[in-house]
Every structure is written in structure tokens, then in C-alpha cells.
Backbone as JSON, one array per atom type, in Angstrom:
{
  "sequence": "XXXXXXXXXXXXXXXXXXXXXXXXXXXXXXXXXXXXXXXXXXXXXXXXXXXXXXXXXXXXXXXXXXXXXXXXXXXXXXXXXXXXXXXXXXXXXXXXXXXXXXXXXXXXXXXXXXXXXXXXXXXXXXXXXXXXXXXXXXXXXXXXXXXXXXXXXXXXXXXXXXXXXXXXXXXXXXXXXXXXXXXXXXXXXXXXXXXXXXXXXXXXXXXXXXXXXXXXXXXXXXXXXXXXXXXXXXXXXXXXXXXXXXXXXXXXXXXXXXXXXXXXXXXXX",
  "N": [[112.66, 59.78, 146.13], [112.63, 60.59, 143.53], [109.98, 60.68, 143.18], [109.74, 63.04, 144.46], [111.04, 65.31, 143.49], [109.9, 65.4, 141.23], [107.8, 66.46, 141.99], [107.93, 68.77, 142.73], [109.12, 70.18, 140.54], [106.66, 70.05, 138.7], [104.96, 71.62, 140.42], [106.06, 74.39, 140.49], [106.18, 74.61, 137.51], [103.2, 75.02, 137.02], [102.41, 77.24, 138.67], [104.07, 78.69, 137.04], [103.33, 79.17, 133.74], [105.51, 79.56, 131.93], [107.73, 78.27, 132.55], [110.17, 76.09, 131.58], [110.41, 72.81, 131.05], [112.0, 70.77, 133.8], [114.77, 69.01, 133.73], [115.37, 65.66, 136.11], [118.22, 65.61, 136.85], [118.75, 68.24, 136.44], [118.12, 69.82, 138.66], [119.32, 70.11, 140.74], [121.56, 71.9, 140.54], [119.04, 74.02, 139.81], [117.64, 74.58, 141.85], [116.99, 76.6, 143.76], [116.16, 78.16, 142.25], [113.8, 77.31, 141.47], [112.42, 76.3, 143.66], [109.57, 77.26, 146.34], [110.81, 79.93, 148.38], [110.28, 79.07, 151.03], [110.1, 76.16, 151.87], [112.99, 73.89, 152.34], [116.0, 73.03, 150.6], [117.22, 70.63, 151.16], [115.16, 69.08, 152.62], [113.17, 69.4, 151.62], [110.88, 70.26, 153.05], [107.59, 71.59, 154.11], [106.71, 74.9, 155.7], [105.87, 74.8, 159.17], [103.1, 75.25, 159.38], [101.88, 74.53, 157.21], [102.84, 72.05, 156.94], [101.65, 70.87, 159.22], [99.03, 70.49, 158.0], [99.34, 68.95, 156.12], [100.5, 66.55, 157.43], [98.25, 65.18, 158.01], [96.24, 64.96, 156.11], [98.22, 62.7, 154.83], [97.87, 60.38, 156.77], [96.85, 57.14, 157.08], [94.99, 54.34, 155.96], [96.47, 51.66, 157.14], [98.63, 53.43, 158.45], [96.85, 54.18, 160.67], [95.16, 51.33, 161.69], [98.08, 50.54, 163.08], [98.12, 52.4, 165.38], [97.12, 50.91, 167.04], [94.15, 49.4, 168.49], [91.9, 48.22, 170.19], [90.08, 45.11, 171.17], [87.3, 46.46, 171.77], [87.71, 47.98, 170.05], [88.45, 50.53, 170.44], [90.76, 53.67, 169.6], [94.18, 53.85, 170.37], [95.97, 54.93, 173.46], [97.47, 57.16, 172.81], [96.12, 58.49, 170.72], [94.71, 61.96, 170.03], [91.89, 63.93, 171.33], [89.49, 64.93, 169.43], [88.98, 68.22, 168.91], [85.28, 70.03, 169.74], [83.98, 70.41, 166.57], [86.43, 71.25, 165.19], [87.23, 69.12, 163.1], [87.25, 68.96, 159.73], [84.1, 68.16, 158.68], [82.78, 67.63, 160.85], [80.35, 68.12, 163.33], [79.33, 69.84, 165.98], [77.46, 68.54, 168.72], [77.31, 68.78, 171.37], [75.79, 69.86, 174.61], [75.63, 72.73, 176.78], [77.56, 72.66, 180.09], [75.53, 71.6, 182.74], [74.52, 72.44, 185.74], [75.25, 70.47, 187.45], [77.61, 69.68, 186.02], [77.63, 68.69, 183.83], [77.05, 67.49, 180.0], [74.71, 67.82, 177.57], [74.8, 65.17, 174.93], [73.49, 65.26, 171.69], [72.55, 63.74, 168.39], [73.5, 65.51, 165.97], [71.11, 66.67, 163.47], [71.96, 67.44, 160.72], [74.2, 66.29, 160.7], [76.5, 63.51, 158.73], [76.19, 60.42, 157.4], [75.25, 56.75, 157.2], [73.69, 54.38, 155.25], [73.6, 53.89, 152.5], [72.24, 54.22, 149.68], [68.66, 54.41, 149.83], [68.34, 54.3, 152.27], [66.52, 55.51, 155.2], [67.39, 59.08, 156.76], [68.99, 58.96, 159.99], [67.66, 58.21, 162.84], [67.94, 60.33, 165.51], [69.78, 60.45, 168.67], [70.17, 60.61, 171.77], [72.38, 61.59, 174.95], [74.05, 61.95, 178.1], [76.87, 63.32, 179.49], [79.7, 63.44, 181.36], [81.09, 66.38, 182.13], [84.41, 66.44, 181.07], [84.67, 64.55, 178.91], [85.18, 64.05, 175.74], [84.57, 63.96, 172.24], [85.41, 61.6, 169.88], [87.39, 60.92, 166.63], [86.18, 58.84, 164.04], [86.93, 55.86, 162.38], [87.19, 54.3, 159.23], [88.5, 51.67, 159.4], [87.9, 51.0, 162.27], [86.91, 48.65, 164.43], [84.17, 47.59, 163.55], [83.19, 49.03, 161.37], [81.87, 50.7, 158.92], [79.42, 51.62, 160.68], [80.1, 51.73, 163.09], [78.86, 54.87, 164.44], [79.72, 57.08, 166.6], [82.18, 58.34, 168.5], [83.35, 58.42, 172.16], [85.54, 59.83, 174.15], [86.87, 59.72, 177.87], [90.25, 60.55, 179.05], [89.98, 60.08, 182.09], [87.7, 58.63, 183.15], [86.7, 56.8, 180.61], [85.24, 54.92, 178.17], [82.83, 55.44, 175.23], [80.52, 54.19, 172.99], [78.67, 54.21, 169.9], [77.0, 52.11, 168.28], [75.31, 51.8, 165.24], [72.75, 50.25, 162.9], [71.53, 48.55, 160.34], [68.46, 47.08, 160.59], [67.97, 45.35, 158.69], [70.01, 43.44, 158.09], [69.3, 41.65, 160.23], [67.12, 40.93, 160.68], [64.6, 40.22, 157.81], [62.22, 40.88, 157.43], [61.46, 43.36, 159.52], [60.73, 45.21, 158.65], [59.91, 49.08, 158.2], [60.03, 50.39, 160.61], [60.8, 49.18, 162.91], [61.17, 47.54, 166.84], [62.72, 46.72, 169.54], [61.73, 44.77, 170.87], [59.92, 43.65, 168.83], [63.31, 42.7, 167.46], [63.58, 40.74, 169.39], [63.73, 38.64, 172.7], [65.75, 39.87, 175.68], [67.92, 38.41, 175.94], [68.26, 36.99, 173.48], [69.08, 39.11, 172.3], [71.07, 40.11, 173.26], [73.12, 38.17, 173.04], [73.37, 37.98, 170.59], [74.47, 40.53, 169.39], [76.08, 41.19, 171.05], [78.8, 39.83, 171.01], [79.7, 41.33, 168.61], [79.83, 43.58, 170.06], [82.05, 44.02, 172.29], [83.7, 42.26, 170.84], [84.11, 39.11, 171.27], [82.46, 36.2, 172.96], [79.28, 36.05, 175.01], [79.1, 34.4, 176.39], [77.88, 33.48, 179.85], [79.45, 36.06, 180.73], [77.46, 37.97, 180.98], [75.91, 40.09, 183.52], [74.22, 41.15, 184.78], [70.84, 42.47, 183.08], [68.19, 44.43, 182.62], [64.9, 45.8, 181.42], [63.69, 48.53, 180.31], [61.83, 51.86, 179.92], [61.06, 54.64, 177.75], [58.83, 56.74, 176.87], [57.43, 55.74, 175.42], [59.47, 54.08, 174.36], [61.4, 51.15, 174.04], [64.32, 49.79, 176.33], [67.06, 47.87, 176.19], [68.75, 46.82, 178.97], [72.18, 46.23, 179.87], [74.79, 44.76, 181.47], [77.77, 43.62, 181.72], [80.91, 41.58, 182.3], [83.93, 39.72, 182.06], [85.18, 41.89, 179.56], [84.68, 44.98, 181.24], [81.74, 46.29, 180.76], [78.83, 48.63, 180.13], [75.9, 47.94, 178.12], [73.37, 49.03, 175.96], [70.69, 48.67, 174.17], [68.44, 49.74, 171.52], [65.85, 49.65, 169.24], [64.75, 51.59, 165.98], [62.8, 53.15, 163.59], [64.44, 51.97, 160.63], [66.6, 51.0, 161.87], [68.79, 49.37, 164.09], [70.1, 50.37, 167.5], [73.38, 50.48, 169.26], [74.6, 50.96, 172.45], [77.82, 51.36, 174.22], [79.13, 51.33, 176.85], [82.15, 52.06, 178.64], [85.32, 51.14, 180.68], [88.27, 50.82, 181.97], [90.09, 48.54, 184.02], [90.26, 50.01, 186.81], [89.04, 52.44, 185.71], [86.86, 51.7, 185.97], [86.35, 51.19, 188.21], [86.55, 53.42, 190.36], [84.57, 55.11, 189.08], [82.18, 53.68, 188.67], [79.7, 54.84, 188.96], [79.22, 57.31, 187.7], [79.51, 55.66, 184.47], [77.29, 54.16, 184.62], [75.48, 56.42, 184.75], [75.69, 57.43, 182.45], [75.17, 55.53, 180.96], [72.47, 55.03, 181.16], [71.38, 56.98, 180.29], [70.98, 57.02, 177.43], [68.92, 57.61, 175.05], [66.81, 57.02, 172.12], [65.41, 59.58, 169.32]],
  "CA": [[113.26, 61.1, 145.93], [112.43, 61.45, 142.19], [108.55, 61.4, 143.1], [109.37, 64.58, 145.06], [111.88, 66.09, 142.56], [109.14, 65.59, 140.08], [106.33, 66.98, 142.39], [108.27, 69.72, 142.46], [108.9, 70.71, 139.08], [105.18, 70.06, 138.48], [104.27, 72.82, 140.92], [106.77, 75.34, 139.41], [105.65, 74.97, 136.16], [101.94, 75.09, 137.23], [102.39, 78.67, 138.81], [104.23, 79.95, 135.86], [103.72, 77.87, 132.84], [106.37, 79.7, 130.76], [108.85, 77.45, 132.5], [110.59, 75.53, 131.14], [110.77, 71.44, 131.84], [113.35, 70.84, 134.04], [115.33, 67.49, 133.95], [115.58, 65.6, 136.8], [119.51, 65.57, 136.71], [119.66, 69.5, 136.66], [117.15, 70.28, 139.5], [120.1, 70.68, 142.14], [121.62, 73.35, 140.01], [118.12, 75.04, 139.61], [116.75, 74.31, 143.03], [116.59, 77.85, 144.47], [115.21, 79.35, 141.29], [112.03, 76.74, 141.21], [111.45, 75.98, 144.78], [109.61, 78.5, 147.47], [111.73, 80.02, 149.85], [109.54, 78.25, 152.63], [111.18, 75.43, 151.12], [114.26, 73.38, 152.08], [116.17, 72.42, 149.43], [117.79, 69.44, 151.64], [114.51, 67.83, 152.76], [111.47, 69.45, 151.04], [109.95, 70.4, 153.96], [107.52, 72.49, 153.97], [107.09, 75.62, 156.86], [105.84, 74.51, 160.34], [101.72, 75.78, 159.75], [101.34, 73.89, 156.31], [103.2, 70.5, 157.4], [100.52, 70.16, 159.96], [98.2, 70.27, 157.54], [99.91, 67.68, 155.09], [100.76, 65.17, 157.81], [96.73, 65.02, 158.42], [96.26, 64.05, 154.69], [98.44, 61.3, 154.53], [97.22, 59.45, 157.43], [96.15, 56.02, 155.84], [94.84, 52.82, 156.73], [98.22, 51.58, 157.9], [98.82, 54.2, 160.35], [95.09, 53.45, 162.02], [95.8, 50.23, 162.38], [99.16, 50.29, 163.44], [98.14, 52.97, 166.29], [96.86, 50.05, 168.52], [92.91, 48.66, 168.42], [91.83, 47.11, 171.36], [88.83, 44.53, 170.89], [86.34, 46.97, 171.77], [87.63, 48.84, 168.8], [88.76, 52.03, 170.56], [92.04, 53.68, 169.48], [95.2, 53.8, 171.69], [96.11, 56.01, 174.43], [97.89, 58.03, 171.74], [94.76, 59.17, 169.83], [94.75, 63.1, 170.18], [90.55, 64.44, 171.46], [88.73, 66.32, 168.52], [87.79, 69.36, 169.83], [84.47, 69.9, 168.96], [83.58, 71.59, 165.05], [87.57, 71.65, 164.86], [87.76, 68.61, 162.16], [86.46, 69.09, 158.73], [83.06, 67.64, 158.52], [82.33, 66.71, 161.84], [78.96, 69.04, 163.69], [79.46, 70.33, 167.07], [76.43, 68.24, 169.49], [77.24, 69.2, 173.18], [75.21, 70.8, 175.29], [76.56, 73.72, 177.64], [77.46, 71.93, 181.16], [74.39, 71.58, 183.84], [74.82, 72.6, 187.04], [76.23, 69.11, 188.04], [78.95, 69.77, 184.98], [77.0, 67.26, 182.62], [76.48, 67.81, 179.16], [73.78, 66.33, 177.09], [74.72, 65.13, 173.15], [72.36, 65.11, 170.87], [73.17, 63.75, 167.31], [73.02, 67.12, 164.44], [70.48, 66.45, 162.07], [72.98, 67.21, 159.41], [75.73, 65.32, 160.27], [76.82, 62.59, 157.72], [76.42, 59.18, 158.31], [74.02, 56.3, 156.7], [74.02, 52.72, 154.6], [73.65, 54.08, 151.43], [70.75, 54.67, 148.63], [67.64, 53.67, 150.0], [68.09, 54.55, 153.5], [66.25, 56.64, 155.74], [68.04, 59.32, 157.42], [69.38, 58.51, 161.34], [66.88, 59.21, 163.87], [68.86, 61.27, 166.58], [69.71, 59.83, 169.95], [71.11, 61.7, 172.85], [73.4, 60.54, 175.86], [74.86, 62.72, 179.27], [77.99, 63.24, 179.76], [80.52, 65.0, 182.4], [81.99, 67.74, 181.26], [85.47, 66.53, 180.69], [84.26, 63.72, 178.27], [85.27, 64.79, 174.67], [84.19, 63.53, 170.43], [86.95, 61.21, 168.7], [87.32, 60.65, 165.21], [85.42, 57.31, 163.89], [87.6, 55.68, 161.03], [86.39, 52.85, 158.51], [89.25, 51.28, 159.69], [87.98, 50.66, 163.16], [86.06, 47.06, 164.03], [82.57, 47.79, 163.41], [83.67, 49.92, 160.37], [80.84, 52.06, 159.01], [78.24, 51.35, 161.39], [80.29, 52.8, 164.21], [78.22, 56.22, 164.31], [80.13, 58.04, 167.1], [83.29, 57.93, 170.05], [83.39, 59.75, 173.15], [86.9, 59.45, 175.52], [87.25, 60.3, 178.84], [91.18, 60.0, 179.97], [90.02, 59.87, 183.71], [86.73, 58.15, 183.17], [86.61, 55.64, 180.22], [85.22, 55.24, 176.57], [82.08, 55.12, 174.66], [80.53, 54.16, 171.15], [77.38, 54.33, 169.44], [76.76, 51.67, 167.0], [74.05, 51.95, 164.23], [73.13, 48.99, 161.94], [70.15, 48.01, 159.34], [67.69, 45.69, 160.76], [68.24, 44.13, 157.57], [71.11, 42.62, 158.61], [68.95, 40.75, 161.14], [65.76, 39.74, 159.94], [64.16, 40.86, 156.46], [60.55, 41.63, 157.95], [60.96, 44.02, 160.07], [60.18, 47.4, 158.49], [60.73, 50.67, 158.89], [59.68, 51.22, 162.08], [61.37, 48.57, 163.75], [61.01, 47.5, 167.75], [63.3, 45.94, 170.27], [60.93, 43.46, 171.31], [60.64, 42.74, 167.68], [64.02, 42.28, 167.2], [63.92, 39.67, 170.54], [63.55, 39.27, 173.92], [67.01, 40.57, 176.08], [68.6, 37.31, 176.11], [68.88, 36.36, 172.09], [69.78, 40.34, 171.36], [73.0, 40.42, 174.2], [73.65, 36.91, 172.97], [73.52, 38.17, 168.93], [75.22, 41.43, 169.35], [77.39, 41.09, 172.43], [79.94, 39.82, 170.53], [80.0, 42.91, 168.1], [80.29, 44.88, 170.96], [83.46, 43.32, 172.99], [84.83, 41.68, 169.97], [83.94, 37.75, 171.94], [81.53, 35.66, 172.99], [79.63, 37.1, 176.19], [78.85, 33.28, 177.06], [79.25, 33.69, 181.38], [79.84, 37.44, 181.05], [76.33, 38.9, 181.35], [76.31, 40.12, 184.92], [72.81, 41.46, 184.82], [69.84, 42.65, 182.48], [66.87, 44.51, 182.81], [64.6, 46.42, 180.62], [63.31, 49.87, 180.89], [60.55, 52.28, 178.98], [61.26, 55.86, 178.3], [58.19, 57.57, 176.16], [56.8, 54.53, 174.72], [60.12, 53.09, 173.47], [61.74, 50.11, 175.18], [65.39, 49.86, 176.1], [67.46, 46.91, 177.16], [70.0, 47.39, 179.37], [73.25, 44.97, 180.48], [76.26, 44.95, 182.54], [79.13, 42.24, 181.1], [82.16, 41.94, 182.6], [85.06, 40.91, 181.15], [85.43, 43.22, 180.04], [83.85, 45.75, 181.95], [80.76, 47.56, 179.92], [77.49, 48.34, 180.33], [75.41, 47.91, 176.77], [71.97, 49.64, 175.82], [70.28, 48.59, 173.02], [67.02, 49.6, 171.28], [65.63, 49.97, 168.11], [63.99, 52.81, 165.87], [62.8, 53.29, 162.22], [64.96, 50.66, 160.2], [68.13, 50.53, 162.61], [69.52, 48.66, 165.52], [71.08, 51.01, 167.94], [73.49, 49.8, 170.33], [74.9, 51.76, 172.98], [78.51, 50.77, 174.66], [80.27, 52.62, 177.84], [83.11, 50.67, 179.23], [86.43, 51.28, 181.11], [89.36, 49.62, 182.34], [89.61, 48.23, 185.83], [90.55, 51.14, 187.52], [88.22, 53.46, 185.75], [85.29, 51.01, 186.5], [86.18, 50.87, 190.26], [86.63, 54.37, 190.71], [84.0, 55.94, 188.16], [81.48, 53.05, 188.6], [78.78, 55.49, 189.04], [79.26, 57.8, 186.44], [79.92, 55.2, 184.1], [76.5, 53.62, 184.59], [74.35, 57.3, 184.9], [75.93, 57.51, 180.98], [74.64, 54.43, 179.83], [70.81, 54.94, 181.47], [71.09, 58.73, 179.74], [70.99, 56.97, 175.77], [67.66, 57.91, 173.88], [66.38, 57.52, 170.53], [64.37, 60.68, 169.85]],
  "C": [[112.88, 61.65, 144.57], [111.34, 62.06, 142.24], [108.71, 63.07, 143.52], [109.9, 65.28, 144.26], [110.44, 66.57, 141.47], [107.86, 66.89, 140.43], [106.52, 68.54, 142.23], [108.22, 71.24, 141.93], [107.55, 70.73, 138.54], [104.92, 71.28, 139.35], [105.02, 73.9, 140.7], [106.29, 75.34, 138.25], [104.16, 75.21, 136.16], [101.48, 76.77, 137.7], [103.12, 79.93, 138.21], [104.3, 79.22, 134.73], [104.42, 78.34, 131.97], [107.75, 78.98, 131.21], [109.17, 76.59, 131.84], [110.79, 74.28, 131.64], [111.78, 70.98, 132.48], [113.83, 69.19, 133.99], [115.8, 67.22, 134.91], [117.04, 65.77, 137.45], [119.94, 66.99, 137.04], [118.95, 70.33, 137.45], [118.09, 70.9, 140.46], [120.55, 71.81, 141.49], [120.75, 74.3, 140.37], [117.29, 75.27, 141.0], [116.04, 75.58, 143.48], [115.88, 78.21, 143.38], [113.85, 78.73, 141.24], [111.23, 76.0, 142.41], [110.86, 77.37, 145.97], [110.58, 78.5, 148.31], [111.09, 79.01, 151.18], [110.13, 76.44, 152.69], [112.29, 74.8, 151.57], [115.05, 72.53, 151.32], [117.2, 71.14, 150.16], [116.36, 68.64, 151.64], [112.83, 68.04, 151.87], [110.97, 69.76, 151.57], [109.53, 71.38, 153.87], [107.4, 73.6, 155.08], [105.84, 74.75, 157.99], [103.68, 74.24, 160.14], [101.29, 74.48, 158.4], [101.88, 72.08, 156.43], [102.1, 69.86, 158.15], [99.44, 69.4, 159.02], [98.13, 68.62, 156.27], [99.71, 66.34, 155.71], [99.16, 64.57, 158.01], [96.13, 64.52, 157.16], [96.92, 62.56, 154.38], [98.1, 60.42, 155.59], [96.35, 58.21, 156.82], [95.86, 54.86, 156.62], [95.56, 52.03, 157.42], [98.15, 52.06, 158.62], [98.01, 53.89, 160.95], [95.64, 52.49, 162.14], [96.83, 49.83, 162.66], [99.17, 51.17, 164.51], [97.62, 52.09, 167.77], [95.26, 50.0, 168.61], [92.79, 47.99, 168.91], [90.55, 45.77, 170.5], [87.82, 45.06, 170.85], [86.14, 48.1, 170.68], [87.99, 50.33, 169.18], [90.71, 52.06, 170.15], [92.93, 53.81, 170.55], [95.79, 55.14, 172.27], [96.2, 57.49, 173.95], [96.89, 59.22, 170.75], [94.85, 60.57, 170.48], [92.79, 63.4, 170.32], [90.49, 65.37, 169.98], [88.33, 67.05, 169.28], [86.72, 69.67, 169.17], [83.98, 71.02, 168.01], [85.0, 71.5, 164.8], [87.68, 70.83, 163.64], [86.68, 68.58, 160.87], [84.9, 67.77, 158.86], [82.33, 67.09, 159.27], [81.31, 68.17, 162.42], [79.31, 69.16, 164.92], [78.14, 69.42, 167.57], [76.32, 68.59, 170.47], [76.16, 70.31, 173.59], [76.34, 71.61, 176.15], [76.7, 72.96, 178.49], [76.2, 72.49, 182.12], [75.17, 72.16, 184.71], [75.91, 71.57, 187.73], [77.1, 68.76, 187.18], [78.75, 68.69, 183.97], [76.78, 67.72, 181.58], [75.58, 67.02, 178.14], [74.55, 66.31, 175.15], [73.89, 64.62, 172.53], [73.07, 64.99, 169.33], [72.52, 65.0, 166.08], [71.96, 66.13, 163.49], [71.35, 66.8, 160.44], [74.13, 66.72, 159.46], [75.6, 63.97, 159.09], [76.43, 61.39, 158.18], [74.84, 58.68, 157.62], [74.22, 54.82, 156.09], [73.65, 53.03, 153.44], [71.72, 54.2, 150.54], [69.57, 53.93, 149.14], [67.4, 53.96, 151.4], [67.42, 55.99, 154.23], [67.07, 57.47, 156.21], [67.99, 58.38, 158.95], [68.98, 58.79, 161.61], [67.97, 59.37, 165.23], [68.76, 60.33, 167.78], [70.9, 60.89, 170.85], [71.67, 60.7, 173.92], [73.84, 62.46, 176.81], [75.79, 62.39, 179.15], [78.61, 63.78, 181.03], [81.39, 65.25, 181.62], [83.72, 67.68, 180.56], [85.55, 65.38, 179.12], [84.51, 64.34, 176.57], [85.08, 63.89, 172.91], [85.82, 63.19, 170.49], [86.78, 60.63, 167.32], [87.27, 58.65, 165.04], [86.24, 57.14, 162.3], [86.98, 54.63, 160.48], [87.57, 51.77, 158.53], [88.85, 50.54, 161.27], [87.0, 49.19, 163.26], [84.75, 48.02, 164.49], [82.23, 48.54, 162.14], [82.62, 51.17, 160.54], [79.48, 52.34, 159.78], [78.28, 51.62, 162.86], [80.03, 54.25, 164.01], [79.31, 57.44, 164.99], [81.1, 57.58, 168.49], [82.94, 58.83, 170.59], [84.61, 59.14, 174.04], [86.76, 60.51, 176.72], [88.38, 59.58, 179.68], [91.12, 59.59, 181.16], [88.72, 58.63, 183.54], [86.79, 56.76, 182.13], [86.24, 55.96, 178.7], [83.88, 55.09, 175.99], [81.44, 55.13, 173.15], [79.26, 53.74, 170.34], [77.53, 53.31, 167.65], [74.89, 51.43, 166.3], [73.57, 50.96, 162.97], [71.71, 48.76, 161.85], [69.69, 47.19, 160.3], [67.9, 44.66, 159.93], [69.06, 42.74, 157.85], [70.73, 41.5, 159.69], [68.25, 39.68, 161.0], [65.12, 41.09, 158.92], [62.65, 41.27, 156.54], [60.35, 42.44, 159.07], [60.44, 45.51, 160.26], [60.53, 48.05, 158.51], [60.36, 50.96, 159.89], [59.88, 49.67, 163.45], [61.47, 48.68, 165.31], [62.01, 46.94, 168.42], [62.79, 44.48, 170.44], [60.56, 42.78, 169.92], [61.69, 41.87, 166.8], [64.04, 40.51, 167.68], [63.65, 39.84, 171.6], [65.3, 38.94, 174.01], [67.97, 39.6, 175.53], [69.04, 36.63, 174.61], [69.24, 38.01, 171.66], [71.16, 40.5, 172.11], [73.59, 38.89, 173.29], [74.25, 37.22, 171.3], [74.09, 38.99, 168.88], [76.6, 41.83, 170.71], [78.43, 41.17, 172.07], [80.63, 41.13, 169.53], [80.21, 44.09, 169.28], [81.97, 44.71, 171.8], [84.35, 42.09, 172.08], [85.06, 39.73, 170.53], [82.82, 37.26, 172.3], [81.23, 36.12, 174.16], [78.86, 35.71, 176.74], [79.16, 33.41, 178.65], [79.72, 34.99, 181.58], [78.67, 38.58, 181.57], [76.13, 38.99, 182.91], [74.27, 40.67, 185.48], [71.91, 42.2, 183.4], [68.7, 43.08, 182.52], [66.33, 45.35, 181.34], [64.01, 47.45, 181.17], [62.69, 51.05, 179.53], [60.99, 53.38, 178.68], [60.31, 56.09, 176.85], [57.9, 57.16, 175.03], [57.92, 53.93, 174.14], [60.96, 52.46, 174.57], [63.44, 50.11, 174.52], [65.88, 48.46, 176.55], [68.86, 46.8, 177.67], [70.87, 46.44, 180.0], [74.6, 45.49, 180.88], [76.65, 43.52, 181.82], [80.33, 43.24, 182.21], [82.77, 39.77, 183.08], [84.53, 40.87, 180.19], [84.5, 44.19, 180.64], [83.13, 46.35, 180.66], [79.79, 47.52, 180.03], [77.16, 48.71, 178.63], [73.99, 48.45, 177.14], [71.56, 49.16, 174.3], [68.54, 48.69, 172.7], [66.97, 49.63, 169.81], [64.35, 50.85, 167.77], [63.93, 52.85, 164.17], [63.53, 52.32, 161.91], [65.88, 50.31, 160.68], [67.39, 50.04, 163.94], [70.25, 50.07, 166.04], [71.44, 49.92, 169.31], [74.99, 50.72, 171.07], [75.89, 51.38, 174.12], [79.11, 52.06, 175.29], [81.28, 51.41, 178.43], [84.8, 51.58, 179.85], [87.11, 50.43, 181.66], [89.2, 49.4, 183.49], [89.65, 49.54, 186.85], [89.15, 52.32, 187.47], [87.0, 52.99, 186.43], [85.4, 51.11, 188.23], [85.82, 52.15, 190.66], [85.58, 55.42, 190.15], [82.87, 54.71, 187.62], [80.06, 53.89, 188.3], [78.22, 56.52, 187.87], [78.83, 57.09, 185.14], [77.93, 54.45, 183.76], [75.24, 54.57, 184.13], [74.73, 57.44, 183.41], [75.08, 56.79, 180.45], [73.35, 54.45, 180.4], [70.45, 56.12, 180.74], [70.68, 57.9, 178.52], [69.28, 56.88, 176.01], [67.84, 58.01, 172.63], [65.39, 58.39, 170.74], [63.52, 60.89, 168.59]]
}
């Protein structure tokens, strides 16, 4: 209660500095004369439009992880959709919907996002969607921290998540222009990153595996289950990309199809 008393009096005297210091002791007296009307001098609160904006500031490490983090690292039910361009610093990608209500995302060339001094930018990768499919906010809080690039939720459909990560981190010769088939063949890259993807070992989970070409660059593509997800992974310039769609039992039974035409859409471009 004092911090706020104090915060107060600090912002009163800041928008007229011929006030005078008030002491915490004689604030209730002075309340009306040094707080805005918008103001309640019971709780502090401020009016309805600027609270929003407050409670969106203090959001802290705590709250994330106390909203519920599955293994696969998505947040819980609860999580509210970004609409897209609505949250400071995030780039609009969607395409308009197709005909068949699909949209394609393509990552902005100016969005944010990287491993620090020395790194190339992100080369872009795109992905289909259906149309109800919507951007959620990526925290450094979530498992994979900063190397989770990008979410996508669909309440009816399921979840997906674009992770991005140095080669470095793998092996120390492989360049900037890094390959899949350099990394490995299928079977030591599901076996080395699997677990980053479903948070376990995918010992007995790989359900199938193939590989597949698109415009000279090679993809490799897997079905696990449990948990249900199909994985994509390739590589491009000095990153690993690795490309996770997944839903719960239900969605997978019912939205098998979908679910799969997502995860054959990812390109690096």
C-alpha cells in the first residue's frame, strides 16, 4: 500500500512540480486534491480503457508459467488468439484465404527474431493453413525458449510451432549454408531432436518417416505418436528448422487430414 501511496505522490508532483511533498500519513486527507478523478481513492484503480493496458505490462514470468505448459510447450486452453498486427511488435504474415479457405504464412522479413551478434538474418519459411487457424504470442518462458520462432492455435483443429536453432549447437563444421543430409540421415535427426519437440524420448514412437525434395532442398518428414504430431525438419543457411503440428486425440481423429496437408505445406524459401 505505501508503494502505491508513494507512486502516487510521485505522479502528482511530476505533473505540477510546485507541489509540495506530501507525507505518507497525510495522503488520505489530501487524496482528492492529488489524485485524478479517473481515480479511486479506495483502490487506485485506474478507468476501465487504461487498466487493460496496465494488466498487459505486468504479466511476468510467474503468470506464464503458472497458466499451464504442456510438454509440447503450448500454453493452456486459457491463452487468448493474437489477432494479427494487434500486439506491439509482432508483423502481420497471412495470406488472404484460397478458394478452399487456406491461408498461406510466410515469415515478414522484418520481424524480430535471431541468436544474437554474429548471426545471419532468418531465412523465411512458409506453411498453409485453414482459415480459422490464428498467431499466439511466443514467450521466453516457454520450453524451447528463444528458439521457438512462431505459434499457430486452432481451437477446433490443434497447435503448431516453428522451431529455429544454430547448427552450432550441433556440429561446429557445418557452415553457413547448412543441409539436412549434412546434419544426418532421418533416423539420428528424429532421434536428436524428437525429444525437443515432445519434451521425451521418441524411443517406439516414430510411426513413420519419409523424405521429400521441394526445389532442390530436402525435407524430412515423421509421424510420432504419443503424442500425436507430425514433425518436418530441414535445414538452411546456419539454422536447423523444425516444424511441429500436433493435436489431441480427438483433434487427430477428426482433423487427421488437415493436420497432415499443414505439415507437407512447411518451406524454407
Amino acid at each position: 500500500m505505501a508503494t502505491a501511496l508513494s507512486t502516487t505522490t510521485l505522479l502528482s508532483w511530476r505533473r505540477n512540480p510546485q507541489h509540495k511533498y506530501i507525507q505518507p500519513s497525510s495522503i488520505k486527507n489530501k487524496i482528492s486534491r492529488t489524485v485524478p478523478a479517473s481515480v479511486s481513492k479506495d483502490s487506485f484503480s485506474i478507468n476501465e480503457e487504461s487498466d487493460q493496458c496496465t494488466a498487459s505490462l505486468l504479466v511476468n514470468r510467474r503468470t506464464v508459467l503458472g497458466s499451464g505448459i504442456s510438454l509440447l510447450g503450448f500454453p493452456g486452453v486459457s491463452l487468448a488468439v493474437v489477432k494479427q498486427g494487434l500486439l506491439a511488435g509482432r508483423i502481420p504474415g497471412l495470406s488472404e484465404p484460397d478458394k478452399q479457405g487456406w491461408r498461406t504464412y510466410r515469415r515478414p522479413d522484418e520481424k524480430s527474431g535471431g541468436h544474437g551478434v554474429g548471426w545471419s538474418p532468418i531465412i523465411p519459411y512458409t506453411f498453409s493453413v485453414p482459415q480459422e487457424w490464428e498467431e499466439v504470442p511466443v514467450s521466453i518462458a516457454d520450453l524451447g525458449g528463444t528458439e521457438i520462432d512462431l505459434r499457430f492455435v486452432s481451437p477446433k483443429e490443434g497447435r503448431l510451432f516453428v522451431i529455429v536453432a544454430p547448427v552450432l549447437r550441433f556440429s561446429d563444421d557445418l557452415g553457413d549454408n547448412a543441409t539436412i543430409e549434412k546434419i544426418g540421415p532421418p533416423d539420428k535427426v528424429i532421434n536428436a531432436f524428437g525429444p525437443e519437440m515432445i519434451g521425451e524420448n521418441v524411443e517406439g514412437k516414430v510411426l513413420s518417416s519419409s523424405v521429400a525434395e521441394h526445389e532442390g532442398r530436402t525435407y524430412y518428414q515423421f509421424e510420432l505418436e504419443p503424442p500425436h504430431i507430425f514433425i518436418t525438419a530441414t535445414a538452411a543457411g546456419n539454422r536447423l528448422y523444425l516444424f511441429g503440428v500436433t493435436g489431441n486425440g480427438l483433434q487427430w481423429k477428426r482433423h487427421y487430414n488437415d493436420l497432415k496437408k499443414i505439415s507437407e505445406s512447411f518451406r524454407v524459401v
